[in-house]
N, C-alpha and C positions, 0 to 999 in steps of 0.2 A: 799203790805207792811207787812211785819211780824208783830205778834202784842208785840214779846218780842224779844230783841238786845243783841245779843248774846254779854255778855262779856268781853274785855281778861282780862288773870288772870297778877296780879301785887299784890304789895302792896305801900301804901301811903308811900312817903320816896324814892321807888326806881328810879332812872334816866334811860332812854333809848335815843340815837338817833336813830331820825328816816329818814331812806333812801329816803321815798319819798319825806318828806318836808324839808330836811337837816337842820333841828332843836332839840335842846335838848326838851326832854318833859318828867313830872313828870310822873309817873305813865303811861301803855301804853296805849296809844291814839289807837294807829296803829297797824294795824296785825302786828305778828310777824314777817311775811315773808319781811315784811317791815323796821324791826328795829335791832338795836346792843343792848343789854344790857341786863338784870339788871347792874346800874353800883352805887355804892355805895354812891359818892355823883355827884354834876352838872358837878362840873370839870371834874370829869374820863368822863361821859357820852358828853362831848367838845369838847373832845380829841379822840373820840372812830374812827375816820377816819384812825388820826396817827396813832395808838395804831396797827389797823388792816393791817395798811403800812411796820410796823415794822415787825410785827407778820409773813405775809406772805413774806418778804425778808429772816428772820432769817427761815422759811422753806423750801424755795426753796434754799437757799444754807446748807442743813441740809445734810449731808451724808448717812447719814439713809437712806432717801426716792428716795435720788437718786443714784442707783447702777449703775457702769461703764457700765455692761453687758447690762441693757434696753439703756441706752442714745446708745450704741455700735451697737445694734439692729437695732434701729432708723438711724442710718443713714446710715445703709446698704442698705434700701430699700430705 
């Protein structure tokens, strides 16, 4: 057993959800690898599922990221 617990860095105030126990929690409990946030208050950090539902719809139909030419590639092979 270690004899000091590593950490993580937050501050008092900020919100995170977290992925593995799909709960909002002050401050972060949980590795990072684990969680969404900092989010300002409880509510954003509630919502951080939708938020991230939005986020990756409004990317994948982004035009930017997707060029005719790679999708065009892709199904030639």
């Amino acid at each position: 057993m270690p004899l000091f617990k590593k950490r993580t860095v937050g501050k008092p105030g900020e919100w995170f959800y977290c992925l593995e126990h799909k709960k909002v929690e002050e401050g972060p409990d949980c590795p990072g690898k684990d969680r969404f946030g900092p989010y300002a208050s409880r509510a954003e950090a509630e919502h951080a599922m939708e938020t991230a539902r939005e986020r990756n719809l409004q990317w994948e139909n982004d035009p930017k990221w997707h060029d005719a030419k790679a999708t065009d590639e892709r199904d030639d092979g």
